[in-house]
Phi, psi and omega in degrees: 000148174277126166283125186297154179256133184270163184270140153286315177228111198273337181259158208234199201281356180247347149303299175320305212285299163343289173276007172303302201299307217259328179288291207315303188320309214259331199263300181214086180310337143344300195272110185230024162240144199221042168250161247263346198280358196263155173335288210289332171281331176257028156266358190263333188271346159254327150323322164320319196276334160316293133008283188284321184283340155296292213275359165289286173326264210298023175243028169249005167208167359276326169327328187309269171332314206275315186261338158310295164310336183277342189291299183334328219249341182131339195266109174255152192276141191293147180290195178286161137244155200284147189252147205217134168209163167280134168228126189252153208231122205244135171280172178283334170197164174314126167268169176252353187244147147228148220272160174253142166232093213266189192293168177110339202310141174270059188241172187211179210270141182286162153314095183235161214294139186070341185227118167337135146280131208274126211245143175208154179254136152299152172240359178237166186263145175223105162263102144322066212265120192267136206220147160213187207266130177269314173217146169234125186210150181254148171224121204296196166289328224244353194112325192295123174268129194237128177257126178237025201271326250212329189249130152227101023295178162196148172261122186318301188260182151293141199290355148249125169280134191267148151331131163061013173264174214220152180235104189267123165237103204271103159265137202320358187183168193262139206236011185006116166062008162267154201254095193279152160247104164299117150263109176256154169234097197262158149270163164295050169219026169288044219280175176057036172252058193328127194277004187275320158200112212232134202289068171242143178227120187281148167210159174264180145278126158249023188072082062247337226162154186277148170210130196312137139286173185249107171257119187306303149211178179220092170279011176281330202058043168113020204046018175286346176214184168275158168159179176262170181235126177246122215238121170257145183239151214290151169318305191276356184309153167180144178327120200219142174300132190205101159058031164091034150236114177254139199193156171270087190295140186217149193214154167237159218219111159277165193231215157271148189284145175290136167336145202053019150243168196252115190302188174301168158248341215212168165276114190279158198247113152253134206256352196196121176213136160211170162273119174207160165252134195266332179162173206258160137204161177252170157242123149257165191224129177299075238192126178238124158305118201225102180248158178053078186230104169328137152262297186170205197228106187312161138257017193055008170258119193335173207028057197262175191208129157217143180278112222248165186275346176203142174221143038245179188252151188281101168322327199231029155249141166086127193314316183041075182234112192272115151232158213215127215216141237263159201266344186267013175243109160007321196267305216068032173306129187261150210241100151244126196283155180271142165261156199227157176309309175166166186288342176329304158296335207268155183245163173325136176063026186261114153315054206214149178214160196240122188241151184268148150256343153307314178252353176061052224192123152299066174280118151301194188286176173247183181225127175265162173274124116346146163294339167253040150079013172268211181203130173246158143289103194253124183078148168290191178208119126327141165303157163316143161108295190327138187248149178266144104202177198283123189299337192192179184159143170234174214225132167134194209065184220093157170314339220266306178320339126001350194313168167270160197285157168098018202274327174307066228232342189264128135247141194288329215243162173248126167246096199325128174095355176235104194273003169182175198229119169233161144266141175249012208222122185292147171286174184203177196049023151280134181207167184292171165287178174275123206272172175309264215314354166254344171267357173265338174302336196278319164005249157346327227242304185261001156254000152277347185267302177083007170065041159224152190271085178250311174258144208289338169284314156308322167311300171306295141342305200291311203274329172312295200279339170306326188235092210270348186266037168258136194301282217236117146261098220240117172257131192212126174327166161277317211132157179299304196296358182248013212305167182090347200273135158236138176222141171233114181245145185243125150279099195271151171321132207223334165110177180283350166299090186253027189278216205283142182246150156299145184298335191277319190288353196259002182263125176308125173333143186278008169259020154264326184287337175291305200299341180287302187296321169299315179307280189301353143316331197257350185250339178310136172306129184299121193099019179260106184260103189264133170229126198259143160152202197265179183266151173309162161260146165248086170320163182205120167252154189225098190238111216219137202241136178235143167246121165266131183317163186290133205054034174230156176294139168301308174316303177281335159340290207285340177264337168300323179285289199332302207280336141358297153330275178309313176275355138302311200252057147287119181317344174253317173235019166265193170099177171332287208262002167091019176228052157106128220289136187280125206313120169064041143273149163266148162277134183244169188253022189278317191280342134359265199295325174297316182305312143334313148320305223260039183255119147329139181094347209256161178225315151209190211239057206321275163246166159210128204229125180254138180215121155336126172208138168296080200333307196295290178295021192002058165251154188248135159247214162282173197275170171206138172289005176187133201239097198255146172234187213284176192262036173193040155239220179207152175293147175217088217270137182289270194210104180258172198229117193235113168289104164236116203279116183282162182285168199281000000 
């Protein structure tokens, strides 16, 4: 995109005569005709017009020259990018078919007062493949495989369950990315569990490996009453031979119980089970798809521009494929040109074009003058006549796209068989486009980089820009014991939502970890080896007792602080200076207590106890008054707990 060039001086020729006028009132109040016939206004009116052609000239410098030159070196301002969420497709009832859901599907956010509803698309087909239960068998700890296909009642486990004996449910078909319902008819004698949480880890066969489900809810409590367990299953699930039955296994595996809590005493009993699929999910991306869309009509002269109908356009969604159709071929045969990076490579007559996505704006090649006065051509030109357009493109992104999970509630496009739409996960990785004041810093940056990875700062750089909807980027040696090793850690955009994030929500998508490793690949020093990923986590809870002031809710307190909280250790916008908690600062419980203090409502500050926790394991350690972590990694706050004593 073309950088606006900012005014130095903003007023024009009806200001000036305007304050000419407010001097003559107050310096010579004498004079007191100012209509246009008297002399004197109109020398206050060529002066003016003198006047506006100076402040026309000085608003081309110096700021000007300064972004113009940031045009010259190469520096466009990065587009908006797109928030990506899991959106699940829930059917009306169990099918005997399976439903389709194809890529393009529309769906958005409800309509709320003063505000657009935030609208997304799929980019992939979901099949909602319909499955029911095939075999059912338990496998101790020690190994022994128990055939239940004959049996009813059966006991899940060993009659005391052990780590890791397993409960195997064999489905008539491998269901990828559908959300299976198990109806179970359990006795009460899975005893000694909290059925709230209960040591089971449901998982899938993805042909190499169990990889976790995603449990939506569980109403067995543990397989303990009846009730359903609704299970989303892994993309990649898929059919596997299990003792000369191939079947799509899905297993429950017991584990260790979370702190402060109790394993089985006893094997819970089912007496009755069965299996369907209830619905699908996909990833949609906050993103609208825009096909065949006419441009216009060349002049046949090199650089020409054309303007696409919505902006801004998405880098990395969507074909952004240019055709061009020739005005002398009969057929009205369509062309499709490659887009390129920029002209530097294309040579006369290379079908290539260069699209901004920031600006929305189509270019061809251009004809440069040469130093010997010659003229080269970069790219071909269409004929006079050739009419353009884009086969396809997508529109769209920003913060706004961000949502929380469940905001997802409209579907646009109608699918048999499908009765609602949810996010069960909030999005993430949208962000705005890019301001001037951050492309003139990148300015300096991109003429030192030289678009090479040389330095722990090119890298960080480098790395922005493939990937610009990442918050925060931090390069750090591996260590003596690694040389040659470069690691880049990525923080993704978390959005203007800075309370509690899921632990899952701080890992970069995995086409943002390709596209960063490809960048810096093609820029690295030869013999250098990069490894892209996120930063360590330290988790952190924080438990804290409060008094509220006279006339504040206890209640309302307690949610002010939390989020208080949550927006001190947040990886993006917390720490000192609000853009993100600083890489190896320990957290202490002195800032604790100042954040805590100074919130309305709060009257005082009883205790605060900070204690280390295990994001993956929700394990605890002891409290402590300072939590210190490594020097590249970041705090991360887990789950903080707060007491707030109303007044008395």
């Amino acid at each position: 995109m073309s950088l606006p060039a900012p005014y130095l001086d903003d007023r024009r020729f009806q200001d000036f005569v305007d304050d000419a006028k407010r001097l003559v009132q107050r310096r010579c109040p004498e004079w007191t005709d100012h209509n246009v016939g008297d002399p004197g206004v109109t020398l206050i009116e060529a002066f003016a017009m003198m006047a506006d052609q100076l402040t026309y000239r000085l608003n081309r410098v110096p700021d000007r020259h300064y972004l113009r030159f940031l045009e010259l070196i190469g520096v466009r301002l990065f587009p908006a990018t797109a928030a990506r969420v899991p959106v699940t497709f829930w059917l009306s009832a169990p099918q005997d078919r399976t439903v389709h859901v194809p890529s393009g599907t529309e769906v958005a956010t409800r309509r709320s007062t003063g505000e657009e509803p935030v609208g997304f698309s799929t980019f992939d087909d979901l099949a909602i493949v319909p499955v029911s239960l095939g075999e059912v068998r338990s496998i101790s700890a020690a190994g022994v495989v128990t055939d239940h296909a004959a049996d009813a009642p059966f006991s899940c486990f060993d009659p005391v369950p052990a780590l890791d004996d397993t409960f195997l449910v064999g489905l008539t078909d491998a269901a990828p990315s559908c959300a299976v319902v198990l109806r179970v008819q359990c006795s009460i004698e899975g005893l000694g569990v909290d059925p709230d949480a209960p040591p089971l880890a449901w998982e899938a066969w993805t042909g190499t490996d169990w990889s976790p489900c995603e449990v939506d809810h569980d109403d067995t409590g543990g397989l303990n009453r009846a009730g359903d367990v609704v299970l989303h299953l892994p993309a990649d699930h898929a059919a596997h031979l299990v003792g000369g039955l191939r079947a799509g296994w899905l297993r429950a595996r017991v584990v260790k119980p979370a702190p402060n809590h109790t394993p089985y005493s006893t094997s819970p009993t089912v007496t009755r089970i069965e299996a369907f699929t209830i619905g699908g999910t996909v990833e949609a991306v906050q993103a609208e798809q825009v096909h065949a869309e006419a441009l216009g009509f060349t002049e046949g002269t090199p650089g020409e521009r054309f303007p696409v109908a919505r902006t801004p356009v998405l880098p990395d969604r969507g074909e952004c494929v240019l055709e061009v159709s020739d005005p002398d071929d009969p057929d009205g045969t369509w062309r499709a040109w490659e887009r390129v990076v920029s002209f530097a490579d294309s040579d006369a007559g290379e079908e290539h074009f260069v699209l901004d996505g920031a600006a929305g704006e189509v270019e061809l090649g251009p004809c440069v003058r040469q130093p010997d006065g010659s003229l080269r051509q970069y790219g071909a030109v269409p004929p006079r006549g050739s009419a353009l357009r884009m086969r396809s493109y997508c529109t769209g992104g920003g913060a706004r796209g961000n949502v929380s999970a469940g905001a997802i509630t409209v579907l646009r496009s109608s699918i048999p068989y499908v009765s609602r739409v949810q996010n069960r996960a909030p999005a993430r990785g949208g962000r705005d486009a890019e301001t001037v004041d951050n492309a003139r810093l990148r300015g300096p940056l991109q003429l030192r980089s030289r678009q090479r990875a040389v330095t722990a700062e090119d890298y960080e750089y480098l790395a922005r820009e493939a990937a610009p909807e990442v918050a925060r980027v931090r390069c750090v040696p591996a260590g003596p014991e690694n040389a040659g090793l470069v690691r880049v850690l990525l923080v993704p955009a978390l959005g203007a939502d800075v309370g509690r994030v899921q632990f899952d929500a701080l890992t970069p998508h995995d086409a943002t970890l390709r596209r960063v490793a490809k960048a810096l690949d093609e820029r690295r020093v030869l013999g250098a080896r990069i490894v892209i990923e996120p930063p360590a986590y330290q988790g952190l809870t924080v438990v804290a007792t409060l008094r509220a002031r006279p006339g504040f809710d206890a209640g309302a307190v307690r949610e002010t602080a939390l989020a208080a909280l949550y927006r001190l250790y947040s990886p993006v916008a917390g720490g000192p200076d609000g853009d993100g908690w600083p890489f190896g600062r320990p957290a202490q419980y002195g800032e604790v207590f100042a954040v805590l203090q100074r919130l309305p409502g709060v009257d005082l500050v009883d205790t605060v106890k900070l204690y280390p926790a295990d994001p993956v394991t929700g394990g605890r350690g002891e409290a402590s008054q300072r939590i210190d972590v490594a020097p590249n990694a970041l705090v991360f706050s887990y789950d903080h707990q707060l007491k707030v004593v109303p007044h008395a």
